[in-house]
C-alpha positions as CSV (number, residue, x, y, z in Angstrom):
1,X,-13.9,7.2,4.4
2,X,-15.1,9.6,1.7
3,X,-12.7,9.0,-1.8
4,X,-14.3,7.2,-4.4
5,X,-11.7,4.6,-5.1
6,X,-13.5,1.1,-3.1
7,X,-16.0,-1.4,-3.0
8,X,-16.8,-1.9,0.7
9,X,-19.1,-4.3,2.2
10,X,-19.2,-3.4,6.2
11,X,-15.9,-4.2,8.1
12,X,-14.3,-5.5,5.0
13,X,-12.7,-3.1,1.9
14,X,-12.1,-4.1,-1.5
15,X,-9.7,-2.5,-3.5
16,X,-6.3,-2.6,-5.9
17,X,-3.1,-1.8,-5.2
18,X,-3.2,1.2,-8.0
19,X,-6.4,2.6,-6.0
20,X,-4.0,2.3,-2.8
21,X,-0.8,2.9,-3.1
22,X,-0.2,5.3,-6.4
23,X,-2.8,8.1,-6.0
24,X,-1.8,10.7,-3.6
25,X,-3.2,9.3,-0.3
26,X,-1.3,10.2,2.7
27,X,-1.1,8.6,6.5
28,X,-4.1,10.8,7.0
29,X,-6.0,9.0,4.3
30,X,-4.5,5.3,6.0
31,X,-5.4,6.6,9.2
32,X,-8.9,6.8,7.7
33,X,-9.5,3.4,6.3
34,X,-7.8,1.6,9.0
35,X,-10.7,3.6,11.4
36,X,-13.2,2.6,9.1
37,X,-12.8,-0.8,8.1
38,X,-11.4,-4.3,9.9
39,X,-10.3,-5.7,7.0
40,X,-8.7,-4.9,4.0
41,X,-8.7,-7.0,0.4
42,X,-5.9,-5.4,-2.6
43,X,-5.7,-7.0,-5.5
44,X,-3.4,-7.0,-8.0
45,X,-0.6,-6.1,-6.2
46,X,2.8,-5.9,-7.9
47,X,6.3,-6.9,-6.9
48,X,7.7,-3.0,-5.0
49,X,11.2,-2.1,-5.4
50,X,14.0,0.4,-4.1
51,X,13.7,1.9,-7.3
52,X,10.2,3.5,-7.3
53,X,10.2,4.8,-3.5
54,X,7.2,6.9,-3.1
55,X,4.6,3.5,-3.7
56,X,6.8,1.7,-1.5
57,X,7.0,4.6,1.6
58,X,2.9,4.2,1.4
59,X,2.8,0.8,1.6
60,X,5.0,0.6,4.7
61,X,3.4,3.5,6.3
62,X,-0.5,1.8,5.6
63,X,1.3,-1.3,7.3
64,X,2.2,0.8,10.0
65,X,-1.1,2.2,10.7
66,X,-2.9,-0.7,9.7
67,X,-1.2,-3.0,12.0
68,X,-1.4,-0.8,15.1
69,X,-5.3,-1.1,14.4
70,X,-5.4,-4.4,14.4
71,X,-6.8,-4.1,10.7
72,X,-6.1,-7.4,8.8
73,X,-4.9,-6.8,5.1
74,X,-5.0,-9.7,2.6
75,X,-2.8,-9.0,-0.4
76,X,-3.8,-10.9,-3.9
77,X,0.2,-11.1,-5.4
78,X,1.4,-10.9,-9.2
79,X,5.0,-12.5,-6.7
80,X,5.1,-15.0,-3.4
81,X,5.2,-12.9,-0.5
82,X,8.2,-13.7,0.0
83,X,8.9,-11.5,-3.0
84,X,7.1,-8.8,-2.0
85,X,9.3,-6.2,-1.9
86,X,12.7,-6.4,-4.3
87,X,15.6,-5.0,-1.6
88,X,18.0,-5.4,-4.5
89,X,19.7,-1.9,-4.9
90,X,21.3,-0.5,-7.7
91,X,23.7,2.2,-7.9
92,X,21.9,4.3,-10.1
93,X,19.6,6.6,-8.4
94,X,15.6,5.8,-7.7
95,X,13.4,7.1,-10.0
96,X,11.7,9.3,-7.4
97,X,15.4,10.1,-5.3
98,X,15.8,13.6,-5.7
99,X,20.3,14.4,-6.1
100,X,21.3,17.6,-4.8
């Protein structure tokens, strides 16, 4: 995997959830790392919620190709993990929604 954005020693990558999840890395760049490495390590990773889509679409779609690799991720939470993700919708539109 070629982007500067990780500490790696063999199997195992180290990295944060901003290095992750808010650049523009696509299910190409997933795809990638889950070929590359067996495990993954983010830190700092925040609470998601309905109403900042895009960060939460990555995550679930690096889940996705992460867990049909076999690739074991280990999350260090700012929440329980049970608190992951924050369903709770609003009826205001997401910050990243587009209205037509």
């Amino acid at each position: 995997y070629q982007r500067r954005v990780r500490v790696s020693h063999g199997p195992v990558l180290l990295t944060s959830y901003r290095e992750l999840c808010e650049h523009h890395h696509g299910s190409s760049d997933f795809r990638a790392i889950a070929k590359t490495f067996s495990h993954v390590l983010v830190r700092d990773f925040p609470q998601l919620s309905m109403k900042q889509k895009t960060p939460l679409r990555r995550f679930i779609i690096m889940m996705d190709l992460f867990y049909d690799r076999g690739v074991k991720l280990v999350l260090s939470a700012e929440v329980p993990i049970t608190r992951i993700i924050d369903l709770e919708v609003t009826s205001q539109l997401a910050a990243d929604d587009v209205s037509c």
